[in-house]
C-alpha positions in Angstrom: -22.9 -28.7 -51.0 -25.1 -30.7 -48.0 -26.2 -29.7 -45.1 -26.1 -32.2 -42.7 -28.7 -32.0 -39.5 -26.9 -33.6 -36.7 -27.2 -33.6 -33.1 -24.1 -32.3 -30.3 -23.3 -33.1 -27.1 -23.9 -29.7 -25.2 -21.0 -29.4 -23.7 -19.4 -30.1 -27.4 -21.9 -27.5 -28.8 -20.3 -25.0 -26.5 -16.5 -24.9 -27.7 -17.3 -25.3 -31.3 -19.9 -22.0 -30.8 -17.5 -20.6 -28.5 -14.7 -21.3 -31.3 -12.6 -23.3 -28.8 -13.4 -26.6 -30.4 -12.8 -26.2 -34.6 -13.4 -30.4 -35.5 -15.8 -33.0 -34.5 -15.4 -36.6 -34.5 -18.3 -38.7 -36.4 -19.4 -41.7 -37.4 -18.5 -41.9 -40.9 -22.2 -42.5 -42.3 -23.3 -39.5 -44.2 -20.7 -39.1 -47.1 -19.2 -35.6 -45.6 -17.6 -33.7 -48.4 -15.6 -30.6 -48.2 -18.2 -27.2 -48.3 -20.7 -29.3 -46.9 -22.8 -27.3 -44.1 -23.0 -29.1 -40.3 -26.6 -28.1 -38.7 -25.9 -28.6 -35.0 -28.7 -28.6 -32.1 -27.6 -29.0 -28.8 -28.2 -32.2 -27.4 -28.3 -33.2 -23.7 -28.0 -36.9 -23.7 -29.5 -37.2 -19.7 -32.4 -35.8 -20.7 -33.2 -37.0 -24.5 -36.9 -35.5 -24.8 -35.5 -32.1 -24.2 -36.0 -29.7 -27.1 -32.8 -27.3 -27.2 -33.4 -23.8 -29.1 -29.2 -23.7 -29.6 -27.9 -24.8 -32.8 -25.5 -23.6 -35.3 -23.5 -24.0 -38.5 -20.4 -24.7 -39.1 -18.6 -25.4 -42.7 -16.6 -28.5 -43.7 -12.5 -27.7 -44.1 -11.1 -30.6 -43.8 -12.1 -34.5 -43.8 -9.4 -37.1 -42.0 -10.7 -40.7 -42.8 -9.7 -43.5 -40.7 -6.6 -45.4 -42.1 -5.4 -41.9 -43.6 -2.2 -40.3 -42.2 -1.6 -38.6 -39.6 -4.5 -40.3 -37.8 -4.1 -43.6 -39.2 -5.0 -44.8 -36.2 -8.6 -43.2 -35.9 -11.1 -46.1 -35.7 -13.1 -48.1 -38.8 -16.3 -46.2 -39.9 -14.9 -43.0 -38.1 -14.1 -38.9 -39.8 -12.7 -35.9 -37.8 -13.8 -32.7 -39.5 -12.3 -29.4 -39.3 -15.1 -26.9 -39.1 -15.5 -22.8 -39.5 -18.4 -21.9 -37.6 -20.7 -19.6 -39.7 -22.7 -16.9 -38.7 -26.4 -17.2 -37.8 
């Protein structure tokens, strides 16, 4: 298991704390693995330098790769993950 220090979008952050939002699309770059541990800090991409207190973490359930059905048609060097936020 990895844990995975990443940054989201706020308004992102928001349904996946809120448990609206259960999967995030990424760039495929880190080599997510099921069990592996998201570390999300809210991120407010208007105003970079701002330092957000929020984050969370959220566990890995499921992986869909690009070219894999039924989202063959997610692009090249893209993952969805499925995510069960955990508690702080």
């Amino acid at each position: 298991m990895k844990i995975h220090e990443l940054k989201s979008w706020a308004g992102e952050f928001y349904l996946i704390r809120n448990g609206e939002k259960r999967a995030t699309l990424r760039v495929d770059d880190r080599s997510y693995k099921l069990g592996d541990i998201l570390y999300l800090t809210e991120f407010n991409p208007q105003c970079p330098e701002y330092e957000s207190p929020h984050s969370l973490r959220a566990q890995i359930t499921h992986i869909q790769r690009c070219g894999e059905p039924p989202l063959d048609e997610l692009p090249e060097g893209w993952v969805m993950l499925s995510v069960h936020l955990l508690p702080a």
